[in-house]
C-alpha positions in Angstrom: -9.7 -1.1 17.1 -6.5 -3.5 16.9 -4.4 -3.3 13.9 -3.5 -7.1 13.1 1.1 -7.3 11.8 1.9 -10.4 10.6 5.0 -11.0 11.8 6.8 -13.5 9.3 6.2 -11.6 6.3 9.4 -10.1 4.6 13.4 -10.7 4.4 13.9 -9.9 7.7 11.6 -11.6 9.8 10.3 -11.9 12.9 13.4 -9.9 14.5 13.3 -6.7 12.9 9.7 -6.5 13.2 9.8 -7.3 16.5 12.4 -4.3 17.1 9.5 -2.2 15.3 6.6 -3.1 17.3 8.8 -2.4 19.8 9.9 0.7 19.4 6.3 1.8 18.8 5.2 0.5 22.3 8.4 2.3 24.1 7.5 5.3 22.1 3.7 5.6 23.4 2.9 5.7 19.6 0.9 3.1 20.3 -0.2 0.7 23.1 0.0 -3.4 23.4 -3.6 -3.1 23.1 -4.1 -1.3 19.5 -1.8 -4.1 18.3 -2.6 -8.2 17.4 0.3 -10.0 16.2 0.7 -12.7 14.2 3.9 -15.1 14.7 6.1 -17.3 16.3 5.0 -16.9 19.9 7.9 -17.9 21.5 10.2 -16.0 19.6 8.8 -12.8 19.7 8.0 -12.7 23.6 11.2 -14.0 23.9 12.2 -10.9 21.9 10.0 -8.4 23.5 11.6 -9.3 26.8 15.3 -8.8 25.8 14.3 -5.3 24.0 12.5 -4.2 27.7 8.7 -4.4 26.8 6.8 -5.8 29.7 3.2 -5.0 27.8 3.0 -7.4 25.1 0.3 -7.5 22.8 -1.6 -10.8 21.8 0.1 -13.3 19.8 -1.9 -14.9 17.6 0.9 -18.0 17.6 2.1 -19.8 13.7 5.2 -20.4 12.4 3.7 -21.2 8.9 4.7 -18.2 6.0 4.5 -18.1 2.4 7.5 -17.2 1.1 8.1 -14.7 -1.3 9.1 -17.3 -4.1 6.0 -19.1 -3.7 2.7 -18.4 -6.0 0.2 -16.9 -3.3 -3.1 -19.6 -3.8 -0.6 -22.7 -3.8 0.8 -21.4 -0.8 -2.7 -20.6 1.0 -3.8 -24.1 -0.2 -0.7 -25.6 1.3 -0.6 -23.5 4.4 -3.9 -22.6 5.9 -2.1 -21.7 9.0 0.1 -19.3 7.5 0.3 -15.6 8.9 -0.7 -14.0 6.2 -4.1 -15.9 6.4 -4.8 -15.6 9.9 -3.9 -11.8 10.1 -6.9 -12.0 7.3 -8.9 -14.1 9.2 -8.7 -11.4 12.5 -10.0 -8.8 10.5 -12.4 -10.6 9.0 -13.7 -11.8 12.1 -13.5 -8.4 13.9 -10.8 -8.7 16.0 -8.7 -6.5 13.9 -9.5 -3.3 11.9 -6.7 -3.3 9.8 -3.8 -5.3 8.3 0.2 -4.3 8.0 1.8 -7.2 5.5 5.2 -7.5 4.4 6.3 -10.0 2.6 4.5 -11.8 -0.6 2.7 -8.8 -2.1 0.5 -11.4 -4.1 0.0 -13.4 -1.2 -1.0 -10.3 0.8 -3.8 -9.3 -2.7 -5.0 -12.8 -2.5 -5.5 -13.5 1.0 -7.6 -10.1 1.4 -9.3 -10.3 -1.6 -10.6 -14.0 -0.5 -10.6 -13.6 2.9 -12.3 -10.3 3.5 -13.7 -9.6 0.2 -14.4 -6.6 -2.3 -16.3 -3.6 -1.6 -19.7 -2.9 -3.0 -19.0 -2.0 -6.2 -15.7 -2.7 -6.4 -14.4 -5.6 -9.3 -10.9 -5.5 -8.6 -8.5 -4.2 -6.2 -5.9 -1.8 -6.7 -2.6 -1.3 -4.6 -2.2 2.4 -4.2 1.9 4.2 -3.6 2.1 7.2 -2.4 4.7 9.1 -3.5 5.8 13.2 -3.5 5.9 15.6 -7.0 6.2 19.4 -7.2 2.7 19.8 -5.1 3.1 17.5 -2.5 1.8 13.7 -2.2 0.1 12.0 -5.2 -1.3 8.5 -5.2 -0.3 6.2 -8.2 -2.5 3.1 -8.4 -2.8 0.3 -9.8 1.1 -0.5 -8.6 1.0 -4.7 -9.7 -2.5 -5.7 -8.6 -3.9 -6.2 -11.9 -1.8 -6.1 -14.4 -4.9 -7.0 -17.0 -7.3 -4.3 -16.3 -11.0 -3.9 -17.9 -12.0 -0.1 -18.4 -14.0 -0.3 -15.7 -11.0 -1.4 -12.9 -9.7 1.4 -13.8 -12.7 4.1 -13.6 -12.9 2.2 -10.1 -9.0 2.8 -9.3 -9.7 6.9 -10.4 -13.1 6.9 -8.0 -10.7 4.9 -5.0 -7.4 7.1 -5.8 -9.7 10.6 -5.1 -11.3 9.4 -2.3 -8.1 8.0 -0.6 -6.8 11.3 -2.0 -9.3 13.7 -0.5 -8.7 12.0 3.1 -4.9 10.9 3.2 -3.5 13.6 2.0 -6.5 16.5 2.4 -6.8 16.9 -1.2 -10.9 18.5 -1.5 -10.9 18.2 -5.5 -8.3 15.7 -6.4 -7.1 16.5 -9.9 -7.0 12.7 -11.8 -4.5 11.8 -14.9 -4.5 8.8 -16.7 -0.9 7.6 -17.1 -0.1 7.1 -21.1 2.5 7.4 -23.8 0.8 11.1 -25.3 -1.6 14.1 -24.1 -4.0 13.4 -26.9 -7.1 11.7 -25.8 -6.5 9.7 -28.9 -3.3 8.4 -28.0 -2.5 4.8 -26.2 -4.2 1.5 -26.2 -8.0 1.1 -27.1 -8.4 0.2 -23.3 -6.8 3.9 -22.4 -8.7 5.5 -25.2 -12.1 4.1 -23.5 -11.4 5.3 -19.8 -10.0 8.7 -21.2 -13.5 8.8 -22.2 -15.3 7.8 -19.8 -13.0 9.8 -17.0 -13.8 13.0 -19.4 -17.4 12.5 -19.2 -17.7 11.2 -15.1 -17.9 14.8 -13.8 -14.6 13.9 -11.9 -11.5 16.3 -11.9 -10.1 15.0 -14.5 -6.8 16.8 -16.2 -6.5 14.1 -19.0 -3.2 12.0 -20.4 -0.1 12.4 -18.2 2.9 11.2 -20.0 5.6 9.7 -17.7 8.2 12.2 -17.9 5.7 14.7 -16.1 4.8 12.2 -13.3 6.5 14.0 -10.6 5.8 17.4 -12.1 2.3 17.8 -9.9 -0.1 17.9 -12.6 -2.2 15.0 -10.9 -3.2 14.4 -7.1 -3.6 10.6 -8.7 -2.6 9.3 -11.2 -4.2 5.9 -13.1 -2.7 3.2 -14.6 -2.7 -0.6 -15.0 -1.2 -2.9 -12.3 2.0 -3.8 -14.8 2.8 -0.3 -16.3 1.9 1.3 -12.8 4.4 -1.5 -10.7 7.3 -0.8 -13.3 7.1 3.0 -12.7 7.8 2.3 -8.7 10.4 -0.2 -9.2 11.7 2.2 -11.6 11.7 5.0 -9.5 12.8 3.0 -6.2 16.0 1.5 -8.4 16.8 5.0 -9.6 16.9 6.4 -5.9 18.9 3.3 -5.0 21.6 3.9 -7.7 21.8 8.1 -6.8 22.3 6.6 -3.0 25.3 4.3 -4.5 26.6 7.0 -6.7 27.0 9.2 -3.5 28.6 6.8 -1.3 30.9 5.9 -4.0 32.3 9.5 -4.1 32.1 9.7 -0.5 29.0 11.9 -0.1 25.9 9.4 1.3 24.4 12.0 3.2 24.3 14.6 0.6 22.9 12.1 -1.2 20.6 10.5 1.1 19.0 14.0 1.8 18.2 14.8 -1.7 16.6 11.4 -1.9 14.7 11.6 0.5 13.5 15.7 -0.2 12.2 13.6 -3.5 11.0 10.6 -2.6 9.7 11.5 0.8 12.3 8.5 2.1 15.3 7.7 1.3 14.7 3.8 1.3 11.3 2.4 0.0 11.6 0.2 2.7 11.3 3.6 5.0 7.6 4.1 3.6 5.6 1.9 5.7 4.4 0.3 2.4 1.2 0.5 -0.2 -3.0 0.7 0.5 -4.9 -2.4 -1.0 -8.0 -0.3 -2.0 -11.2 -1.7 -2.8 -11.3 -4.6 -0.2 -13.0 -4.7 2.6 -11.0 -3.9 5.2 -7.7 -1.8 5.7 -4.7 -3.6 4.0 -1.3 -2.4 4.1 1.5 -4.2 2.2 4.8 -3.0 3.4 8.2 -3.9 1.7 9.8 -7.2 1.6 13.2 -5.9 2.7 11.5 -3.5 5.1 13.2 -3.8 8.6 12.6 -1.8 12.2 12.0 2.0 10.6 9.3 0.9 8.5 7.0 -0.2 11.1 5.7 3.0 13.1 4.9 4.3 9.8 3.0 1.2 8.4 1.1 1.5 11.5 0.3 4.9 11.8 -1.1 4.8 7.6 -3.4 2.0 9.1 -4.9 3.7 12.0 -5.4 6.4 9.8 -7.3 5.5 6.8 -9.2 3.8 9.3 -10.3 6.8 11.1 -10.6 8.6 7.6 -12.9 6.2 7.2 -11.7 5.6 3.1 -13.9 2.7 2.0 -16.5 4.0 3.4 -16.4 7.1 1.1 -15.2 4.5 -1.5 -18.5 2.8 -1.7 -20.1 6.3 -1.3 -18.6 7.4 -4.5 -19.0 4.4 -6.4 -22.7 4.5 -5.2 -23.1 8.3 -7.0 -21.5 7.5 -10.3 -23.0 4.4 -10.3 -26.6 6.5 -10.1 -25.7 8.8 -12.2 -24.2 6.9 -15.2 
């Protein structure tokens, strides 16, 4: 199944996604046939050409983007030829299995959400980081999805964050910790209080409150939080990286620098990650950085084709199914 790029999303395109598709096809990561892009036609053949790639995937051909300034349904109101949409559109219509956006991260929520729909189940989606603690990878979510959660969003992001746990990063009993300001069950916001509860009595592996100075310590294979405290935590954490990074060029060590970074963080740039899972819609979404450029692409692929071959929302709806039953 074709994973479907859109090819004007983020600061620096079409050219440095180009380079990355590129470099993908050169490698035999992937083939011209696994891919469907979404772009200036003329452009990016144009581009393929100089770079030396004589197997071009389809082009599905539109110059129209919305812009990282511009409020995501305005936009798709405005522009129903923008990439964004039509790389929702293929998917939709089964001629993609999965998505890679950069760009407008609202734009990219929106246009799934609408376009392809929620799971069964599912009330809201979540974007889901990946990131690296003491024991390996841990998924935070929600990372700016929805910043206004109900207690039930976020029993549904602790159901999607272990089963996207269990087959990303071969986790058999994710442990789950609800992101808060104390350990005590009686601690945080009435909404927090509610979901402490009901994670306590789901029969889930749940370790309780995680406070955010432990975040990295391991204690959680996910971790649970609202879409505004859980997108300040990664911009957070992304700024600090940057500033060790500046520090250590500043005192002529970048490397050094660059290689604990990245022993942390798993990358040393964010824009290195191949990007954040849209869980709970139905399809495979993948929102990569806005300043993401050639690096980032390979990897934003290969997370696609793999939670599609995990087959995640299909265990998604699964466990939503038995706790549904059950409560």
């Amino acid at each position: 199944m074709r994973i479907a790029v859109d090819m004007l999303g983020g600061d620096h395109a079409p050219h440095e996604l180009v380079a990355g598709i590129a470099q993908a096809l050169l490698s035999g990561d992937f083939t011209a046939d696994e891919l469907l892009l979404v772009g200036p036609q003329d452009i990016i053949a144009a581009q393929f050409a100089e770079l030396g790639v004589s197997d071009v995937p389809e082009i599905l051909h539109t110059t129209d983007v919305i812009a990282g300034h511009e409020k995501p349904i305005e936009g798709m109101r405005s522009k129903p030829d923008a990439s964004i949409l039509k790389a929702v559109a293929a998917c939709r219509d089964g001629l993609a299995g999965g998505i890679v956006a950069f760009g407008n991260t609202g734009a990219a929520v929106a246009a799934s959400t609408i376009g392809l729909g929620l799971l069964p189940g599912v009330r809201r989606p979540g974007i889901a980081v990946t990131l690296i603690g003491a024991n390996g990878k841990f998924v935070l979510l929600d990372a700016g999805a929805n910043p206004n959660p109900k207690p039930e969003h976020l029993f549904h992001y602790a159901l999607m964050g272990a089963a996207f746990s269990r087959d990303m990063h071969q986790h058999s009993s994710p442990t789950i910790g609800l992101l808060n300001i104390g350990g005590e069950a009686s601690k945080g916001s009435p909404l927090l209080q509610e979901v402490h509860k009901r994670l306590e009595d789901s029969g889930l592996n749940f370790v309780g409150n995680v406070e955010g100075n432990q975040l990295f310590n391991g204690v959680a294979d996910v971790l649970v939080t609202d879409g505004f405290v859980g997108n300040m935590v990664l911009k957070v954490v992304e700024g600090f990286g940057e500033r060790v990074i500046q520090v250590g060029h500043e005192q002529g060590h970048d490397q050094q620098m660059k290689d604990v970074v990245r022993q942390l963080l798993g990358v040393s740039d964010f824009s290195e990650a191949g990007g954040a899972n849209l869980l709970g819609v139905n399809g495979v979404v993948l929102i990569g950085h806005g300043r993401s450029k050639a690096s980032s692409v390979l990897p934003a692929l290969e997370i696609v084709r793999a939670e599609i071959k995990a087959g995640v929302n299909q265990h998604i709806v699964e466990s939503l199914q038995a706790h549904t039953q059950n409560s």
